[in-house]
KOLGU-4560 file (N, C-alpha, C; in nm, 3 decimals, padded with zeros to 5 digits):
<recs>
<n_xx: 02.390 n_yy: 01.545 n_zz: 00.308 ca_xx: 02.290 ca_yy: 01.441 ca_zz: 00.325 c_xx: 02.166 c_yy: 01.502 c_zz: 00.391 mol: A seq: 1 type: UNK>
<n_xx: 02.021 n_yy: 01.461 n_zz: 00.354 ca_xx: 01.923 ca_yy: 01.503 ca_zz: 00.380 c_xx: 01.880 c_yy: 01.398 c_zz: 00.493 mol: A seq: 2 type: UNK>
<n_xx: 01.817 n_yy: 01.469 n_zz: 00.579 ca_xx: 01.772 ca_yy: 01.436 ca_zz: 00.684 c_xx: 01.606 c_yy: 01.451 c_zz: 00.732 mol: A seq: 3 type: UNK>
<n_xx: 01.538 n_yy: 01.425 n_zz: 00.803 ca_xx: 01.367 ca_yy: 01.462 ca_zz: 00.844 c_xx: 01.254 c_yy: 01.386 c_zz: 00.744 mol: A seq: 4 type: UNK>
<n_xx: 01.143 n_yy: 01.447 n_zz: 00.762 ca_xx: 01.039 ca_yy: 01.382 ca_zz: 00.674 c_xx: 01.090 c_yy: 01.396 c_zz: 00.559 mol: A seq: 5 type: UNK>
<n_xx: 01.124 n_yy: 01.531 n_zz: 00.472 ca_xx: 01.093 ca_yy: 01.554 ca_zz: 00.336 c_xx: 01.204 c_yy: 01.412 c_zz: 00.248 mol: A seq: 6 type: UNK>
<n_xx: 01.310 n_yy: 01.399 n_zz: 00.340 ca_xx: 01.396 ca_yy: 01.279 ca_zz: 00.280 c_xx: 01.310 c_yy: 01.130 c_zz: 00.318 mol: A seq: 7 type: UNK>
<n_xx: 01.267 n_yy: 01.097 n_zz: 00.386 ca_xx: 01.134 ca_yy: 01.020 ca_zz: 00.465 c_xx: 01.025 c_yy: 00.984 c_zz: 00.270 mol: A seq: 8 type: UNK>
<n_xx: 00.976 n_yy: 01.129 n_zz: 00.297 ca_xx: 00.904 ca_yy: 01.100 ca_zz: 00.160 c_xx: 00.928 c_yy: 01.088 c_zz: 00.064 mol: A seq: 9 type: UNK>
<n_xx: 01.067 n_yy: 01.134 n_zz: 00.030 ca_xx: 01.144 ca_yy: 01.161 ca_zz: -00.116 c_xx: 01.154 c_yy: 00.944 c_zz: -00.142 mol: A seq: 10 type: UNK>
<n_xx: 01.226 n_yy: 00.947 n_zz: -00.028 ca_xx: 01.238 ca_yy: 00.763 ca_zz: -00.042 c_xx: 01.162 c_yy: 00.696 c_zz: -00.057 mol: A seq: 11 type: UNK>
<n_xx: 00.991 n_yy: 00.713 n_zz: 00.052 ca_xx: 00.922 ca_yy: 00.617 ca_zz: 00.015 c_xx: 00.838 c_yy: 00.642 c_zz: -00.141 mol: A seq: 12 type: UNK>
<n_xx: 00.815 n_yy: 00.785 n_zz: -00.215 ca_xx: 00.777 ca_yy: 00.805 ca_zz: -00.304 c_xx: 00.862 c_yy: 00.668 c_zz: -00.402 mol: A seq: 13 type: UNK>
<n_xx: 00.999 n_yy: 00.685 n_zz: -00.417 ca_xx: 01.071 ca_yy: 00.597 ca_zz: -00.504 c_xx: 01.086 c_yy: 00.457 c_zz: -00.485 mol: A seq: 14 type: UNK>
<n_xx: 01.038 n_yy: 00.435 n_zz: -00.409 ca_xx: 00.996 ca_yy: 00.245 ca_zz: -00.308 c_xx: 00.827 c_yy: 00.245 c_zz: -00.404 mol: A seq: 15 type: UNK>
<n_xx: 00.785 n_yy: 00.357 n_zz: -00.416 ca_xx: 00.663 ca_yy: 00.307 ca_zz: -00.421 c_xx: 00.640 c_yy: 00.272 c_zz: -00.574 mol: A seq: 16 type: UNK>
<n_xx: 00.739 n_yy: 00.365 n_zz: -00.679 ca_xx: 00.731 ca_yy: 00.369 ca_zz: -00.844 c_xx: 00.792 c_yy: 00.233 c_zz: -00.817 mol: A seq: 17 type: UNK>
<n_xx: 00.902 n_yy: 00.194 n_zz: -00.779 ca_xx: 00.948 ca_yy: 00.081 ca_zz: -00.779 c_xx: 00.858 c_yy: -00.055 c_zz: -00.745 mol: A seq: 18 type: UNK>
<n_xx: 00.828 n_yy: -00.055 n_zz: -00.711 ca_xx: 00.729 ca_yy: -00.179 ca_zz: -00.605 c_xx: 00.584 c_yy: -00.161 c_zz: -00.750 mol: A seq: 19 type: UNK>
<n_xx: 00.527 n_yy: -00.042 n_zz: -00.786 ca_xx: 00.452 ca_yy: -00.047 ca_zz: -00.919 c_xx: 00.504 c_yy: -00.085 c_zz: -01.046 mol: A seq: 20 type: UNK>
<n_xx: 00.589 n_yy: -00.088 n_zz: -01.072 ca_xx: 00.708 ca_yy: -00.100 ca_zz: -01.179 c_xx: 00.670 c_yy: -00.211 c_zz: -01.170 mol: A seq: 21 type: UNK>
<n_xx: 00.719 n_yy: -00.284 n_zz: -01.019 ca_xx: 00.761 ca_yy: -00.458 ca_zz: -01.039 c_xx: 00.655 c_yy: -00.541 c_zz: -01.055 mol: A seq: 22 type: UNK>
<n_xx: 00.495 n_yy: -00.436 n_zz: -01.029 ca_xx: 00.363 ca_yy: -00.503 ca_zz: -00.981 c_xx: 00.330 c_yy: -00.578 c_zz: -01.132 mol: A seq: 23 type: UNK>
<n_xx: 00.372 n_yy: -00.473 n_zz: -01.264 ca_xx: 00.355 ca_yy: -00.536 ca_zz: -01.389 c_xx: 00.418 c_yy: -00.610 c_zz: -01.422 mol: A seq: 24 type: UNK>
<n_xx: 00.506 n_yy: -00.637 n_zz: -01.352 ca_xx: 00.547 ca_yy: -00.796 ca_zz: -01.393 c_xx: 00.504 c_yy: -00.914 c_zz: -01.399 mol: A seq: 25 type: UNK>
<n_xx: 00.396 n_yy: -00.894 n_zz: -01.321 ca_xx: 00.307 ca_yy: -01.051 ca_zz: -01.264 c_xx: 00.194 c_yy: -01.056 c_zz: -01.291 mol: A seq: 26 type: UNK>
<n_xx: 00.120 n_yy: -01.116 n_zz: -01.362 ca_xx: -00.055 ca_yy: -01.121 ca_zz: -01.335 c_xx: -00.096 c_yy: -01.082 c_zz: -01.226 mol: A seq: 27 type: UNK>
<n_xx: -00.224 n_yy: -01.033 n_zz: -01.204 ca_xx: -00.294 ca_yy: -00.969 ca_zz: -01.114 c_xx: -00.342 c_yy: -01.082 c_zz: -00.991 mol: A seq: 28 type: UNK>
<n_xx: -00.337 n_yy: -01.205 n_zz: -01.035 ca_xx: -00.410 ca_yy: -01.312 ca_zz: -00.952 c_xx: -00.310 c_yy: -01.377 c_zz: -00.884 mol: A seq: 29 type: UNK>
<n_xx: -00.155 n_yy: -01.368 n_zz: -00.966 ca_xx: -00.057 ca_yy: -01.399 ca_zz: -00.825 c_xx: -00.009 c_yy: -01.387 c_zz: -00.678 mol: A seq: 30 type: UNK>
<n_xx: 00.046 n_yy: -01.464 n_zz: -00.610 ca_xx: 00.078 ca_yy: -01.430 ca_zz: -00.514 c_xx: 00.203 c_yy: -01.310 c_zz: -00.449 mol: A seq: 31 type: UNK>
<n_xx: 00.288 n_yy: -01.297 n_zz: -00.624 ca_xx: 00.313 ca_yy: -01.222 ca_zz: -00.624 c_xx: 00.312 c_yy: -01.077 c_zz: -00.594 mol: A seq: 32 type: UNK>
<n_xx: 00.232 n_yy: -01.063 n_zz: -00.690 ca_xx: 00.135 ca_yy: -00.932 ca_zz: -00.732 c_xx: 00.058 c_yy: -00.890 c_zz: -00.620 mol: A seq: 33 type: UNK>
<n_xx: 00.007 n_yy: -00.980 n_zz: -00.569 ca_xx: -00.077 ca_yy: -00.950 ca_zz: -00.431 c_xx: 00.031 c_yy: -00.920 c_zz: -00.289 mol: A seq: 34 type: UNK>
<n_xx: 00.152 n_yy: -00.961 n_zz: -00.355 ca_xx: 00.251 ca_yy: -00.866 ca_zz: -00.231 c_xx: 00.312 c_yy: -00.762 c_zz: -00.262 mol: A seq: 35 type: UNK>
<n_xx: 00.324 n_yy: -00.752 n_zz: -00.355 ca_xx: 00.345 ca_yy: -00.614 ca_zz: -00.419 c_xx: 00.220 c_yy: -00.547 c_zz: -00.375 mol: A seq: 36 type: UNK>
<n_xx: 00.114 n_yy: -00.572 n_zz: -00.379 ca_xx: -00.008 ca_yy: -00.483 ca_zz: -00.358 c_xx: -00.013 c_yy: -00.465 c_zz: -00.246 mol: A seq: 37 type: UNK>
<n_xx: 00.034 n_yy: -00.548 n_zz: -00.116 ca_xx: 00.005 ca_yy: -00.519 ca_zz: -00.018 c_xx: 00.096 c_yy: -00.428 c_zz: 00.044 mol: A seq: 38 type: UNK>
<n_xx: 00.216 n_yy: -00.399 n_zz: 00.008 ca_xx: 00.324 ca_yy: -00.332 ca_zz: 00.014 c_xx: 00.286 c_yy: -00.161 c_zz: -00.026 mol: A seq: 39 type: UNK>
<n_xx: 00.250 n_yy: -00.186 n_zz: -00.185 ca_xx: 00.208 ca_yy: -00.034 ca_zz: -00.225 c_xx: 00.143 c_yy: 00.013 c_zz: -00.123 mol: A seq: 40 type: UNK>
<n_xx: 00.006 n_yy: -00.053 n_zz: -00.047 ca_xx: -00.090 ca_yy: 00.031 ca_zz: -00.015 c_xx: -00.052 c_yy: 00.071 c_zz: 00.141 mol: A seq: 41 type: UNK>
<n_xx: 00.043 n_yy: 00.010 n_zz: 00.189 ca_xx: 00.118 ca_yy: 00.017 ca_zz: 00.331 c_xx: 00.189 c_yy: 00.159 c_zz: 00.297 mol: A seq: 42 type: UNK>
<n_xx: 00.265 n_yy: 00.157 n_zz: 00.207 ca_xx: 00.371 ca_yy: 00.285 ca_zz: 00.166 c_xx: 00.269 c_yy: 00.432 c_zz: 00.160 mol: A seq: 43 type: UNK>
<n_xx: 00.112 n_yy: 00.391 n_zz: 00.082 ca_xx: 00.036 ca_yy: 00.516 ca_zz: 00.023 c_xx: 00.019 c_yy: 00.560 c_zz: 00.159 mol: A seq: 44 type: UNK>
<n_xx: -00.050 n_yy: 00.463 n_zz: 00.252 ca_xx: -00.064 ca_yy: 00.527 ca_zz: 00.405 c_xx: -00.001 c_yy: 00.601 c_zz: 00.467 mol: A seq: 45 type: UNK>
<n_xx: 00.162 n_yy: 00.517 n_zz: 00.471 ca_xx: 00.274 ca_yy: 00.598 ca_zz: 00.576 c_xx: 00.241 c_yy: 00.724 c_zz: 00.432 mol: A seq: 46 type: UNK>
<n_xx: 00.269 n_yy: 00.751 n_zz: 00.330 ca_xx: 00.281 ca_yy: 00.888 ca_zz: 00.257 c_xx: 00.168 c_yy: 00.958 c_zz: 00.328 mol: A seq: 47 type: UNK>
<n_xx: 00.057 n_yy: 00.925 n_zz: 00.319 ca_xx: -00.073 ca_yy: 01.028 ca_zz: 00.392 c_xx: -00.045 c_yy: 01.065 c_zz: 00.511 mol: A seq: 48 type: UNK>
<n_xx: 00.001 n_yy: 01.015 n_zz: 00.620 ca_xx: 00.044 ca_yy: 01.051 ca_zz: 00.715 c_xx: 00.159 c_yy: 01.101 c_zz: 00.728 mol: A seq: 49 type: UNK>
<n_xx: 00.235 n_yy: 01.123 n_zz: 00.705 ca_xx: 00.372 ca_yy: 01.179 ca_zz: 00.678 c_xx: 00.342 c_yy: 01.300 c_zz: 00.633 mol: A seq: 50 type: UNK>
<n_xx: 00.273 n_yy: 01.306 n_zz: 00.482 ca_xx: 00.251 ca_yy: 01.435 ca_zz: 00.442 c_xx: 00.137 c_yy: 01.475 c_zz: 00.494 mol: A seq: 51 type: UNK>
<n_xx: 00.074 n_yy: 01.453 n_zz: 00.584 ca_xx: -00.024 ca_yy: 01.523 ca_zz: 00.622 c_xx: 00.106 c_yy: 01.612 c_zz: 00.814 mol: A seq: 52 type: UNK>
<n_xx: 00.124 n_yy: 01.552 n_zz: 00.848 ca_xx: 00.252 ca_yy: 01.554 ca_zz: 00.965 c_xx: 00.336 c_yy: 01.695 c_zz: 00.912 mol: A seq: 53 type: UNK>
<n_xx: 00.401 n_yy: 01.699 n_zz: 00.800 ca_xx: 00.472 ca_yy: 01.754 ca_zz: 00.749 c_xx: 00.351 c_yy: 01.885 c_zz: 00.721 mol: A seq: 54 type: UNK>
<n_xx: 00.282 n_yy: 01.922 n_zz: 00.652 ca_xx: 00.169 ca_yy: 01.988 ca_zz: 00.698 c_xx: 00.180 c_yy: 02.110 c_zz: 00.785 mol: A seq: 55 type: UNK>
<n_xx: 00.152 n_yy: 02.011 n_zz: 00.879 ca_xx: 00.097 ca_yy: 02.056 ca_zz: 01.030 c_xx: 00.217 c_yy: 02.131 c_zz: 01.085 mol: A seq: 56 type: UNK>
<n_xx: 00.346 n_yy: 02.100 n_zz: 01.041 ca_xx: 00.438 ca_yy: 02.132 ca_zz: 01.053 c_xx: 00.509 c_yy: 02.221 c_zz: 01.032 mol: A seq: 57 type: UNK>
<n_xx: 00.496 n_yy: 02.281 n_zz: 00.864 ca_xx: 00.469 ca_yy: 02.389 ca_zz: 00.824 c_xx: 00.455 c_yy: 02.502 c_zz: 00.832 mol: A seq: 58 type: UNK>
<n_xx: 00.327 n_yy: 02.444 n_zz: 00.897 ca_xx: 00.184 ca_yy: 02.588 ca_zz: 00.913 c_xx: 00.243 c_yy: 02.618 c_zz: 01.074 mol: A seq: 59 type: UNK>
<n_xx: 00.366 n_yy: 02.556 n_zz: 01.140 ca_xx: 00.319 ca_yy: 02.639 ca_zz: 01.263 c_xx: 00.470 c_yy: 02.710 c_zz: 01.250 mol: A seq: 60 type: UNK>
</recs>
């Protein structure tokens, strides 16, 4: 079993195809869709920071 960021990102990467997957399910003007959206763009963040963390991490 994997453990640390890289399992961290491996998961939220696959939360995030998922959660886009489900976004086409709904018109764009739902309330749906607009939680799905708000979700994706929460996940893209934690990814930027994470992989930016992981990085830094790296390099030392």
């Amino acid at each position: 079993m994997r453990f640390g960021i890289p399992y961290v990102l491996d998961t939220l990467r696959i939360e995030l195809h998922e959660l886009q997957e489900g976004m086409g399910n709904y018109p764009a003007w739902s309330a749906e869709y607009k939680g799905f959206e708000s979700k994706v763009r929460q996940i893209k963040e934690a990814l930027k920071v994470l992989e930016k963390h992981q990085l830094q991490v790296t390099e030392q």
